[in-house]
N, C-alpha and C positions, 0 to 999 in steps of 0.2 A: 845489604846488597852484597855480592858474592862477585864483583868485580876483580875479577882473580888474580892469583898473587898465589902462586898454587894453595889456598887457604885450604880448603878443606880437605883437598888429600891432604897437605901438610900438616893441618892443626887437627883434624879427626884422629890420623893415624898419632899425634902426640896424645892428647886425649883419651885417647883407648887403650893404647899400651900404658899411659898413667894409671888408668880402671881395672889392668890387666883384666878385656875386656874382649869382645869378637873384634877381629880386622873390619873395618871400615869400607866400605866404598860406596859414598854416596854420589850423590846427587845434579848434576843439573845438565844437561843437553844443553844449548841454544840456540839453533840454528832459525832462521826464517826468513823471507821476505820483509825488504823496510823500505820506508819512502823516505830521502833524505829533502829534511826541510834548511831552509835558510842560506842556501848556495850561496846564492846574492851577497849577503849578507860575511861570509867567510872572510873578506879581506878586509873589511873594517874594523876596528880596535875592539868595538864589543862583539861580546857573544852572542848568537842570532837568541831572536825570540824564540821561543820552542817551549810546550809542554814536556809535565815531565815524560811524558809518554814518546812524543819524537825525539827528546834526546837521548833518551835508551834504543830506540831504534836508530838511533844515528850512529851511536859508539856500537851496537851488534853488528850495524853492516861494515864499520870501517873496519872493526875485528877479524870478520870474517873475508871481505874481498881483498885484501890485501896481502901480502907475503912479507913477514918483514921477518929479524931474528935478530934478538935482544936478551943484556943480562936483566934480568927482573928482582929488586933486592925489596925484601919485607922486613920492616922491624916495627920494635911496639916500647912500649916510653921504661920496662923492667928490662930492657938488655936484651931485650928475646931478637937474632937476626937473622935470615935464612936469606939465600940465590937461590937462581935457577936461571939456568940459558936456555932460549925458548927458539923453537926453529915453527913458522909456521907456513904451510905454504897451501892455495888453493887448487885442486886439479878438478876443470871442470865443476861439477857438482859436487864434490868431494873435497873433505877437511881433512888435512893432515898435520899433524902436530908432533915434535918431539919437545921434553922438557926434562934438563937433564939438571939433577942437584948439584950446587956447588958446595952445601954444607950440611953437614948431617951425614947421615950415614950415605954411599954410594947408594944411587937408584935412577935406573932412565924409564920414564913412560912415555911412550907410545901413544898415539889413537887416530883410527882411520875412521871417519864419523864416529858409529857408535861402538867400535871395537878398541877395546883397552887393554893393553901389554907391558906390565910395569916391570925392567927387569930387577933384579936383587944381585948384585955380582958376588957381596960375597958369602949368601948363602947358595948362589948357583941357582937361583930360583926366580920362574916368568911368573908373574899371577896374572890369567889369562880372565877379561870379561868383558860382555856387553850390555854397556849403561844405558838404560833409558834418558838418563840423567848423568850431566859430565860434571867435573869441577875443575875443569882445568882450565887456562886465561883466555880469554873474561868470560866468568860465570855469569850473560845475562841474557833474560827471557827471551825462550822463541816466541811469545807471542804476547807485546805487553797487555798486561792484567785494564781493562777497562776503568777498573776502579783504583789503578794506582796514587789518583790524580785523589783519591778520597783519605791519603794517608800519610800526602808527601807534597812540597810544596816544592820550586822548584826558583833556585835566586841567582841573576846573574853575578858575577865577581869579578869578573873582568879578563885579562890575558896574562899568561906568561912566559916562560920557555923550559923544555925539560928534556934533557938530552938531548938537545939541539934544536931540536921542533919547538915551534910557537903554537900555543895550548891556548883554548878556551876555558875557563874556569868557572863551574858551576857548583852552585850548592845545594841539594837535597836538603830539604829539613822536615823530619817528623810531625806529624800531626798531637801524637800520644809517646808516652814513653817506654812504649812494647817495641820499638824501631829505634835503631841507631841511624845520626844523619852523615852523610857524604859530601866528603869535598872533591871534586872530581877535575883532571885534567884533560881536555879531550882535543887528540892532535886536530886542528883548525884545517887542512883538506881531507883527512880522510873519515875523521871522527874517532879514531882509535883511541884508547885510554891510556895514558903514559904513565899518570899519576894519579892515587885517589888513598884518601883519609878516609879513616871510619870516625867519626865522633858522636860522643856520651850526650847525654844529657844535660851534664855541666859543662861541655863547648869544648870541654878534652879531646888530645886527638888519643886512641886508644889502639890504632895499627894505622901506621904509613907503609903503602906500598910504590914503586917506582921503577922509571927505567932507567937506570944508571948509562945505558948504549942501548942505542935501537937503531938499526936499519931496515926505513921501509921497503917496499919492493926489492927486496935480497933477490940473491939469484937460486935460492932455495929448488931445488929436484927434487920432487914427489917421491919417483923414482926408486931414487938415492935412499929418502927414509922409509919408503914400505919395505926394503932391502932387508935395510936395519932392522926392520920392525920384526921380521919373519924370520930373520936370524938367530936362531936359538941352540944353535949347534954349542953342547956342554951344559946346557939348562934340563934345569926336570920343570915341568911344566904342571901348573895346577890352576885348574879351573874351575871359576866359581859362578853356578847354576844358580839362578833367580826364580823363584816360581814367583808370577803374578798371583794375586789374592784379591781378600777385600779386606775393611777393618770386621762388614756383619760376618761374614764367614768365618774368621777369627776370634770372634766375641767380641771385640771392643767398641767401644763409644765414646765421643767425648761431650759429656757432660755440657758444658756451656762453650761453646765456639768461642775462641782468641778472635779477639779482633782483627778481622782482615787476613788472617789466616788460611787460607784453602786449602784443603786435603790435595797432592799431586798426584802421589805411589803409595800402593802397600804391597809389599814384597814378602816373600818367607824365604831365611836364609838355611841353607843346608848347616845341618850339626855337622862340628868337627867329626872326622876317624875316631876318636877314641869316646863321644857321645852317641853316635848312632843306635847303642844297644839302647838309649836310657831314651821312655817314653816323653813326649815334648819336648826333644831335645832342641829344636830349630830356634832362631831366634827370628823374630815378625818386622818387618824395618815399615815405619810410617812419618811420610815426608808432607810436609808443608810448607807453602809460601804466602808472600802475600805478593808476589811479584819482584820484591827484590831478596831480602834477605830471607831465608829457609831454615827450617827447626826438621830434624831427626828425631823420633821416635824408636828408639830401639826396647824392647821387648822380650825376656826371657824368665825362664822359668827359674824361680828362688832354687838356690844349692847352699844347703848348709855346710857342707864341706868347702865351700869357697866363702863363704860368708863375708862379704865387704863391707865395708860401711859406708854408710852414708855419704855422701861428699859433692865437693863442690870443685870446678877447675877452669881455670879462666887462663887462656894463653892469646895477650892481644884482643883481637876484639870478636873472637870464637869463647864461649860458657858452655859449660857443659857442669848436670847436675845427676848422681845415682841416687835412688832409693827401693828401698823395697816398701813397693805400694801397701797401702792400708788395707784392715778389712772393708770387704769380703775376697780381697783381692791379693791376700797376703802371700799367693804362694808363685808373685810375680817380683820382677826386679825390672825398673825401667832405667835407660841411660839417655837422657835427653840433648842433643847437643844440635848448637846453630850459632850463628853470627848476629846474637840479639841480645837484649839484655838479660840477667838472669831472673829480673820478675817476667819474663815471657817465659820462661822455661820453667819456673813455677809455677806462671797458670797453666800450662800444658797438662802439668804433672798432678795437680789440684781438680784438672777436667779430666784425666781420664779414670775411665768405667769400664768393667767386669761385665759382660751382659748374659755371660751363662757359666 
């Protein structure tokens, strides 16, 4: 589950500069319509009944209708710690979000539904895009997956309190071990997520995420941040074009379907300036869910002049794995990464197929 924590910009873009690999920008939208169950139920000690299916709807709508702005701190059990201040405000029909690092290199993103504006201050540099698919807090389904309920079990835990809100505490647990399970905090009126664990298979927790300060209904100005967002006075600005595809237009296949897996996007990303001349230079991005957590497919043509190796990279509870596929497929390089374990992203990588 991709209950954000800025993960996957965060942990993609570590990930890919450890691959010295294409820039990143995945994945996930959320927006929708949800029916809040267990009202009634909110001011009593336990947590309402609810499928896993209405509690994801519940923590989306509290995500999304509310205005709050909070430090968001991530860490993981090797030292790994990262902020970020999160401004979020509703206008209308409209999501706006700013999310500014507190640690790492300088960077603020932007996003006004689907339009993304990450600045970079000190290379001077906007990277300019419009995601089908967001990653920024909280990564969770516009529309949950019907068969989630076929892969995730769903246990109450009881109450607690986290940056001053009193939190419902529930627990995802996997069916198989192609999913990691979740410990989840969910503020008790509005359902918003304050705190949420990723946990192993041996009951580990393997990324905590948190609100160290949160205020809900902020007095956050839309306003104020589109301002922000459009102000690019001193930036060079670059912009990154998506072409929609297929995997069969592409060649690709995969072999034996992951378990609970479903194809979402396949994309083809523009070659860098300095690849354009060289034929198949693009690189093909193919996304997958099963409703909570998401696997990246990225796809590019083998360069023996870059010639990487093999490898493996786990930061928290993001894995990512490269290899240059096998025959008859040898003159490909895949970099597979998601918030799953790394036998998911071996099967991924063991399913897929060449098909011309």
């Amino acid at each position: 589950m991709t209950v954000q924590m800025p993960i996957s910009a965060r942990a993609f873009v570590l990930v890919f500069a450890a691959f010295c690999f294409v820039q990143v920008a995945t994945a996930q939208n959320r927006s929708g319509p949800a029916t809040v169950k267990g009202a009634a139920s909110a001011q009593t000690d336990e947590p309402p009944a609810m499928s896993v299916a209405d509690w994801l709807q519940r923590m989306h709508t509290g995500a999304r209708q509310r205005n709050y702005v909070g430090t968001f701190v991530v860490s993981a059990p090797g030292g790994d710690l990262s902020s970020a201040r999160i401004w979020h405000v509703r206008d209308g029909d409209h999501q706006i979000e700013r999310i500014e690092a507190l640690s790492g290199p300088p960077r603020s993103t932007f996003r006004r539904n689907r339009n993304v504006m990450t600045f970079l201050p000190e290379a001077k540099v906007v990277k300019v895009e419009k995601r089908e698919n967001l990653d920024l807090f909280p990564n969770l389904p516009d529309k949950t997956d019907s068969s989630i309920g076929d892969f995730y079990d769903v246990r109450a835990i009881g109450k607690d309190r986290v940056a001053g809100f009193d939190a419902d505490v529930v627990q995802l647990v996997p069916h198989d071990g192609l999913r990691f399970g979740y410990r989840i905090w969910s503020e008790r009126r509005s359902g918003l997520v304050v705190k949420l664990q990723t946990i192993d298979g041996e009951s580990r927790v393997v990324e905590q995420s948190a609100f160290s300060e949160l205020q809900l209904d902020a007095p956050v100005k839309a306003q104020a941040l589109a301002q922000m967002m459009t102000n690019t006075t001193g930036y060079r600005i670059e912009k990154l074009e998506l072409e929609r595809t297929t995997a069969q237009d592409e060649g690709w296949t995969l072999n034996s379907p992951v378990a609970g897996f479903k194809p979402r996007s396949f994309f083809r990303r523009p070659a860098a300036s300095a690849d354009k001349a060289k034929p198949d230079a693009t690189t093909v991005q193919w996304t997958f869910s099963d409703g909570l957590a998401s696997v990246s497919l990225f796809i590019e043509r083998y360069d023996a002049a870059r010639a990487p190796r093999d490898g493996v990279l786990t930061i928290g509870a993001t894995n990512a794995i490269r290899r240059r596929l096998p025959e008859p497929a040898s003159d490909w390089w895949l970099t597979a990464v998601g918030e799953v374990p790394q036998q998911t992203l071996n099967a991924f990588a063991q399913s897929l197929a060449r098909t011309r």
